[in-house]
OpenMM code with the backbone's topology and positions (N, CA, C; nanometers):
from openmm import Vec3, app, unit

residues = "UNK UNK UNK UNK UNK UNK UNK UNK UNK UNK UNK UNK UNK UNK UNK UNK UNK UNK UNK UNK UNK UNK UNK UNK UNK UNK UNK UNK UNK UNK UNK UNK UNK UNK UNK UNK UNK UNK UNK UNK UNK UNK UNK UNK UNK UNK UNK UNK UNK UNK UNK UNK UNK UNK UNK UNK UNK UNK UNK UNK UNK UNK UNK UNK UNK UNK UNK UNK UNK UNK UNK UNK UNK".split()
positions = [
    Vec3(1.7617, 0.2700, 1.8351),
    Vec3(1.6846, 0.1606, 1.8901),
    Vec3(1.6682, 0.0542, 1.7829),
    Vec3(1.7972, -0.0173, 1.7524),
    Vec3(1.7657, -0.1274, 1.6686),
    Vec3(1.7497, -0.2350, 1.7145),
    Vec3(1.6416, -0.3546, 1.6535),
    Vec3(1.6090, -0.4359, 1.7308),
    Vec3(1.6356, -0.5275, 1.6034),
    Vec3(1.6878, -0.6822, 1.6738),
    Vec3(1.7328, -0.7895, 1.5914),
    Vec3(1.5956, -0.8765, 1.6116),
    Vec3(1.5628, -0.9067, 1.4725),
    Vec3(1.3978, -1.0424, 1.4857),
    Vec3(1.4721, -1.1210, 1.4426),
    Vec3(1.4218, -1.1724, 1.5966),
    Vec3(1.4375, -1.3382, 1.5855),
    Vec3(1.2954, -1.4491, 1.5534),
    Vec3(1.3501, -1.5445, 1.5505),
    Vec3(1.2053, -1.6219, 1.4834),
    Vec3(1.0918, -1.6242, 1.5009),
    Vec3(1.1048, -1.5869, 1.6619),
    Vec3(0.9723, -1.5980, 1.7416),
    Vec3(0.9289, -1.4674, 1.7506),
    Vec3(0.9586, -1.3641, 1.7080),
    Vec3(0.8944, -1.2449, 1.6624),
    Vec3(0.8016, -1.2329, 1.5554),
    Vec3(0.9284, -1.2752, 1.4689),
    Vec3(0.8023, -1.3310, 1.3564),
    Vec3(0.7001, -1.3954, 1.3206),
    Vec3(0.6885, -1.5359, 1.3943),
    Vec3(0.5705, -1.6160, 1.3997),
    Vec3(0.4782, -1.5270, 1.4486),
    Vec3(0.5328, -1.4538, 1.5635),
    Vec3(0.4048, -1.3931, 1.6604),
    Vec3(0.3497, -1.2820, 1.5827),
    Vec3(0.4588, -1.2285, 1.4880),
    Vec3(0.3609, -1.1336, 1.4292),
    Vec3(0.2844, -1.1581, 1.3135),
    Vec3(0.3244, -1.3026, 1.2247),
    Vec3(0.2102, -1.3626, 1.1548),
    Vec3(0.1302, -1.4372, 1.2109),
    Vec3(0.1198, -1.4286, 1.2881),
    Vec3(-0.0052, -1.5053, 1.3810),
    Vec3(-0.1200, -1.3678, 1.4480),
    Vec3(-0.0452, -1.2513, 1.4391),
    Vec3(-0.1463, -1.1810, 1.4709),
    Vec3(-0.1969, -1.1311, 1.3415),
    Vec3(-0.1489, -1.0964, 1.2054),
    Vec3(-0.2027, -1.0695, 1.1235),
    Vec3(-0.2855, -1.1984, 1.0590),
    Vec3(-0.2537, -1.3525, 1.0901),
    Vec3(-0.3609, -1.4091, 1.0547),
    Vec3(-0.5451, -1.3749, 1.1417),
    Vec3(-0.4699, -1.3420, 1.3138),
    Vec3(-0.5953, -1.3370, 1.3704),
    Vec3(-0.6664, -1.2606, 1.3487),
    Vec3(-0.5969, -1.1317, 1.2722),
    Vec3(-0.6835, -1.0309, 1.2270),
    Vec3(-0.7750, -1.0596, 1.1109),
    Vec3(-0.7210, -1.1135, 1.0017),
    Vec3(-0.8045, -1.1867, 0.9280),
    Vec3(-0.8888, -1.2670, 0.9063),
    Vec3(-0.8844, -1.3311, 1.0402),
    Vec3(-1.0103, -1.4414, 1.0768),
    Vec3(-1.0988, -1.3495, 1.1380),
    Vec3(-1.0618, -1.2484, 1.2093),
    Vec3(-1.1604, -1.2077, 1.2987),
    Vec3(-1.2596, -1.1074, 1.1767),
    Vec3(-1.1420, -1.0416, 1.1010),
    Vec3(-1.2467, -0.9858, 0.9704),
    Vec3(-1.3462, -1.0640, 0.9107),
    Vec3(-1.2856, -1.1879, 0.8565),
    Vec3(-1.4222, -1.2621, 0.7859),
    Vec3(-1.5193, -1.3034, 0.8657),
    Vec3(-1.5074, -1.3235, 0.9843),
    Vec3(-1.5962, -1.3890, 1.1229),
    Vec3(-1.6731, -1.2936, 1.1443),
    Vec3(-1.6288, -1.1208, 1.1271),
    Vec3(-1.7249, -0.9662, 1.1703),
    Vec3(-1.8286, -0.9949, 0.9755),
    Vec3(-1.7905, -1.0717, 0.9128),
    Vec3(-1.8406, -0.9879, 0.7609),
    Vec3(-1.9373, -1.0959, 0.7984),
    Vec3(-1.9343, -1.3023, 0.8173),
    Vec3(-2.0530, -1.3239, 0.8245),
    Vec3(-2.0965, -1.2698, 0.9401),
    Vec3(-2.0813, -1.2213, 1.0538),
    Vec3(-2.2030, -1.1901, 1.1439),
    Vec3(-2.2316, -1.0869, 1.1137),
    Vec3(-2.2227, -0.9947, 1.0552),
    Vec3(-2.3123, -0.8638, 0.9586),
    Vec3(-2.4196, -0.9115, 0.8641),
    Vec3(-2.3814, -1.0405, 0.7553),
    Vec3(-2.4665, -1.1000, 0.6867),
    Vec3(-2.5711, -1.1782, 0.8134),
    Vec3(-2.5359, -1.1865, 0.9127),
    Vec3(-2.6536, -1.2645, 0.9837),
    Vec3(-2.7134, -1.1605, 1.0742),
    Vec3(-2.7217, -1.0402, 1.0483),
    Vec3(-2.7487, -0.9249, 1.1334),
    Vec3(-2.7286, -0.9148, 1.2953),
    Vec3(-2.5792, -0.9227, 1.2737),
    Vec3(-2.5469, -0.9370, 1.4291),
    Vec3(-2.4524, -0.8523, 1.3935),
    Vec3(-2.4980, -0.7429, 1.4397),
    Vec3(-2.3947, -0.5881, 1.4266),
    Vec3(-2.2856, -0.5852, 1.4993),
    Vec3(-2.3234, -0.5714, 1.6068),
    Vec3(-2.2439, -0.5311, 1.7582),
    Vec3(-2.1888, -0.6347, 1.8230),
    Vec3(-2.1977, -0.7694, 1.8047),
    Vec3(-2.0764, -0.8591, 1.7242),
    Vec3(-1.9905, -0.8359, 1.6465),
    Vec3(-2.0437, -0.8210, 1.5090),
    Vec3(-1.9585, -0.8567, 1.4065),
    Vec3(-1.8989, -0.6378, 1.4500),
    Vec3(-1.9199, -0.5518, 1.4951),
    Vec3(-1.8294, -0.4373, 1.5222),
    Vec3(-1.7326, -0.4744, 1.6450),
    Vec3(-1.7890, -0.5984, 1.7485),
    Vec3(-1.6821, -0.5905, 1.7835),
    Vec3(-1.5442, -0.6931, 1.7404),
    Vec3(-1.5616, -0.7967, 1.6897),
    Vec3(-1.5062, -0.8616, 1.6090),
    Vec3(-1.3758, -0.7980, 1.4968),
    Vec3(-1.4428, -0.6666, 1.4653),
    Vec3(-1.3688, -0.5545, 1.3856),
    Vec3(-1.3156, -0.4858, 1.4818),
    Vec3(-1.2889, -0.4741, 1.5688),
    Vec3(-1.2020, -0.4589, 1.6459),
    Vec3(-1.1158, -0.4886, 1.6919),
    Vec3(-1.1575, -0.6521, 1.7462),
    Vec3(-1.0732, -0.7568, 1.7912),
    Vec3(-0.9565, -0.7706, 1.6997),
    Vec3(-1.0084, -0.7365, 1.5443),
    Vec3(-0.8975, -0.7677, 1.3995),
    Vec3(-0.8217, -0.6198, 1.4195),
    Vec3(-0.8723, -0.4866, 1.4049),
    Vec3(-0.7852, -0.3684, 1.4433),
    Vec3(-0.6675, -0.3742, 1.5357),
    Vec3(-0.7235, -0.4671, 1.6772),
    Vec3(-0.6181, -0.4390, 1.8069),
    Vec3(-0.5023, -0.5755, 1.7597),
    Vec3(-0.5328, -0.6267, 1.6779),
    Vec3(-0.4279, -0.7411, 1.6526),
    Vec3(-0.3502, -0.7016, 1.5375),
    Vec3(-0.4199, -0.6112, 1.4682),
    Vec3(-0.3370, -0.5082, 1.3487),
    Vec3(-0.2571, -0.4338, 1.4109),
    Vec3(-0.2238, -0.3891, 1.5596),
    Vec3(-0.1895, -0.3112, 1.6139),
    Vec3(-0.0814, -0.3933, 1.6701),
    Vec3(-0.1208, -0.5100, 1.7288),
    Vec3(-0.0426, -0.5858, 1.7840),
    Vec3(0.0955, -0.6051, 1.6871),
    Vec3(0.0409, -0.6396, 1.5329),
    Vec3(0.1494, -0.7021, 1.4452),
    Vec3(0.2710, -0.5657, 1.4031),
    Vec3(0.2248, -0.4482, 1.4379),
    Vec3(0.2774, -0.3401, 1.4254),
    Vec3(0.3433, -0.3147, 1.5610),
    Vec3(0.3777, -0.3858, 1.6331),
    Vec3(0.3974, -0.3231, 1.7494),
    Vec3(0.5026, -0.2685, 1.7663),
    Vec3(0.6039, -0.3515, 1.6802),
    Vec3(0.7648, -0.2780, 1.6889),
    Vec3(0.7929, -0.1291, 1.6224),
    Vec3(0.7213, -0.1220, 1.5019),
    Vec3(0.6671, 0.0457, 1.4424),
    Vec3(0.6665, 0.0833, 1.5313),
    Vec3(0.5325, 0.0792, 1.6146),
    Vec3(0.4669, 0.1734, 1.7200),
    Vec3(0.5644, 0.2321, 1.7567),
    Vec3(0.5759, 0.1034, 1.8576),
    Vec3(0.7388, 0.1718, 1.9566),
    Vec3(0.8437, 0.2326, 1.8918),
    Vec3(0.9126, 0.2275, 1.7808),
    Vec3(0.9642, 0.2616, 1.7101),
    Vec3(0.9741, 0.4565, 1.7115),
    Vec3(0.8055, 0.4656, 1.6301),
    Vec3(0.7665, 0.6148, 1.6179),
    Vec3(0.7601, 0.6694, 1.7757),
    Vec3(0.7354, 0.5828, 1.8421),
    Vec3(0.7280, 0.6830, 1.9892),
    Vec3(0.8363, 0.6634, 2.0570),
    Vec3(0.9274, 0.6273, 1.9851),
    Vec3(1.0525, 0.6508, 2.0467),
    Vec3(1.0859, 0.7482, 2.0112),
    Vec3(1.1219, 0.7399, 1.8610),
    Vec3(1.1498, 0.8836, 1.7844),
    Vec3(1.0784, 1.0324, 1.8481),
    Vec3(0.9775, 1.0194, 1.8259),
    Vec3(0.8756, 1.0977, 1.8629),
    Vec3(0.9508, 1.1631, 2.0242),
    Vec3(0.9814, 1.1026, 2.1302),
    Vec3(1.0124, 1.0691, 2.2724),
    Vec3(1.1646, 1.1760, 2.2509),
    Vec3(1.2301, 1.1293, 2.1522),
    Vec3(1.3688, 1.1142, 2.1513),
    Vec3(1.3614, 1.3204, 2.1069),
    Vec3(1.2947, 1.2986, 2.0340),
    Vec3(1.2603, 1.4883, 1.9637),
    Vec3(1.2453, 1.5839, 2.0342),
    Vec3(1.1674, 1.5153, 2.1061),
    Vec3(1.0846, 1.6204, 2.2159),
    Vec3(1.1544, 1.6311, 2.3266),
    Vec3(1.2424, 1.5144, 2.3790),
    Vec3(1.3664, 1.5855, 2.4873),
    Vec3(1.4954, 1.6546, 2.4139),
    Vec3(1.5056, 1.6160, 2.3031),
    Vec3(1.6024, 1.7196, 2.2240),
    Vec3(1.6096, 1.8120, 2.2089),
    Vec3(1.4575, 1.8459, 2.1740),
    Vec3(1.4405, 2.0086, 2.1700),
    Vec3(1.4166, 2.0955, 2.2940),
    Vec3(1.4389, 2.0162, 2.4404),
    Vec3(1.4349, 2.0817, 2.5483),
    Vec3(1.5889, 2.1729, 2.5933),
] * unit.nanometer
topology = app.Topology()
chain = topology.addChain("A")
for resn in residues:
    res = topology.addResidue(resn, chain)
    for name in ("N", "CA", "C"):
        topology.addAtom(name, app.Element.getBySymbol(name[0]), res)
């Protein structure tokens, strides 16, 4: 499962690791302004976009992963 990146892969996936980074510093001041459950979900919002920028990994390992497990049937 090889996959060729093209440009627009890439932007999209530095654009999600920037959003993750905004959304981190955006969760750290709303902790300094005691807004928890904001700023936890905010840390999230930055996790699922960490996830996002990984997405080709993901798929990647659960392919593999996919590919093993009917092999060994």
């Amino acid at each position: 499962m090889k996959r060729k990146n093209s440009f627009g892969q890439i932007v999209i996936t530095v654009m999600f690791i920037y959003s993750a980074i905004l959304c981190h510093f955006h969760a750290s001041e709303l902790l300094e302004n005691e807004k928890t459950l904001m700023a936890v979900m905010f840390w999230f919002f930055g996790l699922t976009a960490i996830l996002g920028a990984f997405r080709f990994k993901i798929a990647n390992l659960i392919y593999i992963y996919r590919f093993k497990k009917n092999k060994d049937r």
